[in-house]
N, C-alpha and C positions, 0 to 999 in steps of 0.2 A: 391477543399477544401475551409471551409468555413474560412475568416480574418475576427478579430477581429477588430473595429475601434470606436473612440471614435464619443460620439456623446449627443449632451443633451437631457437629458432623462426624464418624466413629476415625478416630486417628488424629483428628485434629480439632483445634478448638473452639472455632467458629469457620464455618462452609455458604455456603450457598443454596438457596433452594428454588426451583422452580415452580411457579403457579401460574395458573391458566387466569387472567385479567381481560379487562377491554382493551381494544387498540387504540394508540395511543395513535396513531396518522389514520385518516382517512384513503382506503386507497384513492381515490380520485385525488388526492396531494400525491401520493408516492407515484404516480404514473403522470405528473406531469413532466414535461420535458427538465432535464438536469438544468441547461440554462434558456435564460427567457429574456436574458439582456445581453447585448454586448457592447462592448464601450472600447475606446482606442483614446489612446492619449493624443494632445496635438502634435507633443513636440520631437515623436517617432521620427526616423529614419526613413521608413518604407509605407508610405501610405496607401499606395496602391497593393501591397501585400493587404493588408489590413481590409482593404475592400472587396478583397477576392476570398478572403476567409467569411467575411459580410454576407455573400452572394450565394459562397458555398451555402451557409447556416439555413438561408434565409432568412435572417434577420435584419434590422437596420444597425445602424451602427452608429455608437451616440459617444461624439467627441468629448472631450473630459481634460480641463489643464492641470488637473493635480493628481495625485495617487489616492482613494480614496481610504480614510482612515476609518478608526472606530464608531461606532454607530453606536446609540441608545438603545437600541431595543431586545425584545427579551421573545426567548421563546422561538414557533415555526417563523415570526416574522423574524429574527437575527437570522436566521438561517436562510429566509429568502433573500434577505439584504447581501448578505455574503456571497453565498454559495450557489445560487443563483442566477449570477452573473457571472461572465468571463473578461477578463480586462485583457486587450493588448497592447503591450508596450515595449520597447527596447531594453535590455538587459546591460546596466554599465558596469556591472562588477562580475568576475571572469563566470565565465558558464562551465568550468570544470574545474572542481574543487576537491582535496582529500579531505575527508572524514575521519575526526577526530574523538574518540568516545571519550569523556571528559574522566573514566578511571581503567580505561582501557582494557574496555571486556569487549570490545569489537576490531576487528581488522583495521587496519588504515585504507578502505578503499576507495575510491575517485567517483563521485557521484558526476552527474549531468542534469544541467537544472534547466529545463526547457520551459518548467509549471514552477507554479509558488501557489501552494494548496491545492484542494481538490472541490471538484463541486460535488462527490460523493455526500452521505450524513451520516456517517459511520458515528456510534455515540463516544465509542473510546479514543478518537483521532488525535494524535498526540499535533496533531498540526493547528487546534487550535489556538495553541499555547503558543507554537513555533514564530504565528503570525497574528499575536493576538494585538499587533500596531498596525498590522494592515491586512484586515482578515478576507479583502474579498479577492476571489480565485484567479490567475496572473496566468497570460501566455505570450513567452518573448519571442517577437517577431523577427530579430534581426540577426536573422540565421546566418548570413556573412561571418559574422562574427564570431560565432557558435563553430561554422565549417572550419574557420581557421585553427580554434585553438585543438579543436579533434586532428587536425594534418598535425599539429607541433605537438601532441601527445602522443599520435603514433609514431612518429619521427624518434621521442625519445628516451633512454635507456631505464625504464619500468620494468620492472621482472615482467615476465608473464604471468602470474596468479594476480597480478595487479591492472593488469591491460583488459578491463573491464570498465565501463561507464554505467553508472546506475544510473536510471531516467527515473527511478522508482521514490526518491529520498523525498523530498519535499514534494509529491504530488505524484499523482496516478494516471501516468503519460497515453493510455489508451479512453479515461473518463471521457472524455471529450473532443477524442480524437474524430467523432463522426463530423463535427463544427472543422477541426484545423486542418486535417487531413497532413498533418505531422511527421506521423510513424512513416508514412511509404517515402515519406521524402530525403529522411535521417538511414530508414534502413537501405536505400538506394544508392544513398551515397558512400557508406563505409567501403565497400568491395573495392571500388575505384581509389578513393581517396586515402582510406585508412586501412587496408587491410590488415595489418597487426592486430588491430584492436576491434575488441566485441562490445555490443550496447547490449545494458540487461535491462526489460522492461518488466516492471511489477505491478500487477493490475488485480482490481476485482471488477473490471468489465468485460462482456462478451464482442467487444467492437474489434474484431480480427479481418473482416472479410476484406478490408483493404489491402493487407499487408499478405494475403497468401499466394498471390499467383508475383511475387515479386523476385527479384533473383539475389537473393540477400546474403550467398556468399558463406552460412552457416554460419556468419557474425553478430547473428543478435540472438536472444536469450529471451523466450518469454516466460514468466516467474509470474504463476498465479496464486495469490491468496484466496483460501477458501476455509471454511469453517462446518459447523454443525448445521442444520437447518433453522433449531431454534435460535443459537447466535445472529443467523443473519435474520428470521425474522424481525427479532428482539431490535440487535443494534446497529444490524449494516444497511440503511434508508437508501434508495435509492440505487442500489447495487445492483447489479445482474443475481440471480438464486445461483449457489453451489455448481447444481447441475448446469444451468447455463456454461458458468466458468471452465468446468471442464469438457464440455461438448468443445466449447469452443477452442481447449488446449488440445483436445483430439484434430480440431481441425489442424492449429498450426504443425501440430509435432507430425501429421499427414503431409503436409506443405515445406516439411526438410529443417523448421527448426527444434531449436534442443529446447525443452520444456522442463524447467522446473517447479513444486509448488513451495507453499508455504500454509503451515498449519498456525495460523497466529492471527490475533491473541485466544492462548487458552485459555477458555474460561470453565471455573467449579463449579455446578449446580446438580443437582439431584441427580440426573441424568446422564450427566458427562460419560463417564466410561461406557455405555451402549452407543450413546448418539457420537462418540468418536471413535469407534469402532467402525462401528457402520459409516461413516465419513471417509474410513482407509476402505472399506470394501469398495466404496461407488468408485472412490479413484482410480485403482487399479480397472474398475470394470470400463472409464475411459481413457485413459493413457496412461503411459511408463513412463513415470520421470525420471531424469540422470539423479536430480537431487530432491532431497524432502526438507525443506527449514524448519524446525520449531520453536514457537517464541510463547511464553504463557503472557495475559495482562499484566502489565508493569506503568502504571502510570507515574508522570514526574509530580513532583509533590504539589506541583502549584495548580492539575491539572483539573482538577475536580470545580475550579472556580468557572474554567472555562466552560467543564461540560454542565454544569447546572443553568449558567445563562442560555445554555440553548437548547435545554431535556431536563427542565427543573425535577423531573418525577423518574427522571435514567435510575436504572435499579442500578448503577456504577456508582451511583452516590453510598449507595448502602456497602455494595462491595469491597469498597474503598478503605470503610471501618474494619475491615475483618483482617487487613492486609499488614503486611509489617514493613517498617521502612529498612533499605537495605541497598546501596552505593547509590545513593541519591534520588530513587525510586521508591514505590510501595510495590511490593511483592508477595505471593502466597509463601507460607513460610516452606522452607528446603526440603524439607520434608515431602511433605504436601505438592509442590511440584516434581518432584522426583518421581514420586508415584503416578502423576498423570502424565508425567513424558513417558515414563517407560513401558503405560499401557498402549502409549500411541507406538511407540520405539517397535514393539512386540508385535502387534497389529500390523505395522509396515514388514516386519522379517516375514510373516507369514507368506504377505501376500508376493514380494519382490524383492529377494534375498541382495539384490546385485544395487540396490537405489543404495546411495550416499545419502547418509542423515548425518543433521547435523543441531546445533541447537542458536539461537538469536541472542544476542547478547548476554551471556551466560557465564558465572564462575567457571575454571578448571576444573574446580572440585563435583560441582554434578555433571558435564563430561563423563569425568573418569567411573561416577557413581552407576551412570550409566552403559558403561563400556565402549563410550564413544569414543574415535582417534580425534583427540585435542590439536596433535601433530599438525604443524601446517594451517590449519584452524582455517580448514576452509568451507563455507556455509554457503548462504545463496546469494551475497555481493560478487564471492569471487570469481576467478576463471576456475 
C-alpha cells in the first residue's frame, strides 16, 4: 500500500509524496463483511420492523437499553467496535433538517438523515469527529415518521433548487443498504407521496441492484464518490474500487436515473495529476454525469485526534502538517488547490463539454479563478 510522505514540491512549499510500503490491513480484514453485529434498542417503536431487517441480514439481533457510547480502544479493534456494527433505533429529533455551514461557503440545503455514520473506514471521514459521543453506525427505524415529514416538505413553499433531500450527509445511505433494504422502500414512495421533491443519494458503494428495476418517477439522484485508485487503496477500507462505483452508476443512469459524481477529497501526492487524469478518462468511458463535484481534503481542526485513534500510522497525520488553516479547516494553500482543480476542471471539458462542474465548499474567489459560474451556486446537494 502506497504512504503518504512529505516532501518539497516545485510551486509550493511542502506536497506530498507517494511511496510504495506494506499493507497496512490484511485482506482477509478488508473482505470481511461491513457489519457482523446488529443490535436494536428496547424501547423502539417497531419491533417487528427491526426483526425483519434481522432476518433479511441474517444476523441475530441483540437488544440493547442504552445508545452505546465511547469505547477504549485503539486502532482495527476501535473500528471494529464502531463501525462494525449497525444499531437500530427510532429517531426523535426531526429526520429533515437545513444545513448550515458555520461561515457560509455552502448552500443551505435540506439533508435526510436515515444513517448517523457509516460502516465504510474511509481514513479521512470527517464523521468521526461528527459522532465522536456515539461513534457506532445508526439506522432509524421509524420511517412513519420519516414519511411524514417528506409529505410536509413537499407540501411546502421551498424553491425548487432547494426541493432536494440529501441521504448523503451524516452516512452513506447505500453502505448498508444490502442489511436494511431502505433505498427501494424511500425511492418508492416519493412518486406517490411526494412528487415535488427529489432524494439525492451519495455513496461509495456498488449496492444498486435493488433500486433498478423500481419506478422511481426520475425523483431520486444517485451521486457517486470516487477518487484515484491509489487514494482508495490507501484510505477508503472497505469500499467498493472506482471502477466498481461507476459500473455501478452505468447501471443506474441505464435504469432512468440522473447520476451525478463527486471527485473528493483531493488529495496531492507525487502522482496526482496523471492518476486524476486518468480518473476523468475511466468515468466518461462509464457514464455521463449531469453534474461533477469537486472538493480537495480539508479536515476540521480537531480531526486528526479522531483519525490517529483509529490509523495511528494514516499518512493524513503527516499531511495534515503541510496544510494551512483557513475558515476553520486545514486546507492546501489557494494556490496549490487552484492548480489541481483546474487540471481536473480541464480534464472533464475534454472529455464532456455539456457536464456541470462545480466545486465543495469553496471561497467565491477560486470559483471565479477557475471560471466556474458562482451564480446560483449550484453543486451536488442541489436540484
Amino acid at each position: 500500500m502506497a504512504i503518504l510522505k512529505e516532501y518539497p514540491a516545485e510551486g509550493v512549499e511542502v506536497g506530498t509524496r507517494i511511496q510504495e510500503e506494506g499493507l497496512a490491513y490484511s485482506q482477509a480484514e478488508i473482505q470481511k463483511p461491513l457489519v457482523s453485529e446488529l443490535w436494536a434498542t428496547r424501547s423502539m417503536s417497531n419491533k417487528i420492523r427491526a426483526k425483519k431487517i434481522a432476518n433479511r441480514a441474517g444476523l441475530p439481533l441483540i437488544w440493547v437499553d442504552k445508545i452505546p457510547g465511547i469505547n477504549g480502544e485503539r486502532g482495527l479493534e476501535k473500528l471494529r467496535a464502531e463501525r462494525s456494527v449497525l444499531l437500530l433505533r427510532d429517531r426523535i429529533s426531526p429526520f429533515i433538517e437545513q444545513f448550515q455551514h458555520p461561515i457560509g461557503r455552502c448552500a443551505k440545503f435540506y439533508k435526510l438523515t436515515a444513517y448517523n455514520n457509516c460502516n465504510f473506514w474511509c481514513e479521512y471521514c470527517y464523521l468521526y469527529l461528527t459522532f465522536r459521543t456515539q461513534p457506532v453506525s445508526t439506522h432509524f427505524i421509524n420511517y412513519e415518521k420519516m414519511y411524514d415529514e417528506i409529505e410536509k416538505f413537499d407540501k411546502s413553499s421551498i424553491p425548487k433548487s432547494l426541493r432536494v433531500l440529501n441521504l448523503g450527509e451524516l452516512g452513506d445511505p447505500l453502505a448498508v443498504d444490502y442489511i436494511t433494504g431502505f433505498a427501494k422502500q424511500i425511492i418508492a414512495f416519493m412518486p406517490e407521496h411526494a412528487p415535488r421533491t427529489r432524494l439525492l443519494f451519495l455513496t461509495k458503494s456498488d449496492c444498486v441492484d435493488d433500486i433498478l428495476a423500481l419506478e422511481h418517477g426520475g425523483q431520486s439522484i444517485i451521486s457517486f464518490s470516487v477518487n484515484t485508485e491509489k487514494v482508495f487503496q490507501q484510505l477508503e477500507h472497505r469500499t467498493a474500487s472506482p471502477e466498481s462505483r461507476l459500473a455501478a452508476a452505468a447501471r443506474v443512469q441505464k435504469a432512468g436515473y440522473e447520476v451525478r459524481l463527486r471527485i473528493d477529497p483531493v488529495i496531492f501526492y507525487s502522482t496526482w495529476e496523471k492518476d486524476y487524469i486518468s480518473l476523468v478518462d475511466k468515468i466518461f468511458q462509464f457514464v455521463q454525469p449531469t453534474r461533477i463535484t469537486i472538493g480537495e481534503y480539508r479536515p476540521s481542526n480537531g480531526l486528526a485526534n479522531h483519525i490517529s485513534s483509529r490509523f495511528p500510522d494514516s499518512p493524513l497525520l503527516r499531511i495534515n502538517k503541510s496544510l494551512v488553516r483557513e475558515g476553520g479547516k486545514l486546507r492546501y494553500p489557494k494556490g496549490q488547490r487552484i492548480k489541481m482543480f483546474r487540471t481536473i476542471i480541464e480534464a472533464i471539458r475534454k472529455c464532456g463539454a455539456d457536464v456541470d462542474i462545480a466545486l465543495c465548499k469553496e471561497q467565491p474567489q477560486i470559483w471565479k479563478a477557475l471560471g466556474l459560474n458562482i451564480k446560483g451556486l449550484f453543486c451536488n446537494c442541489l436540484g
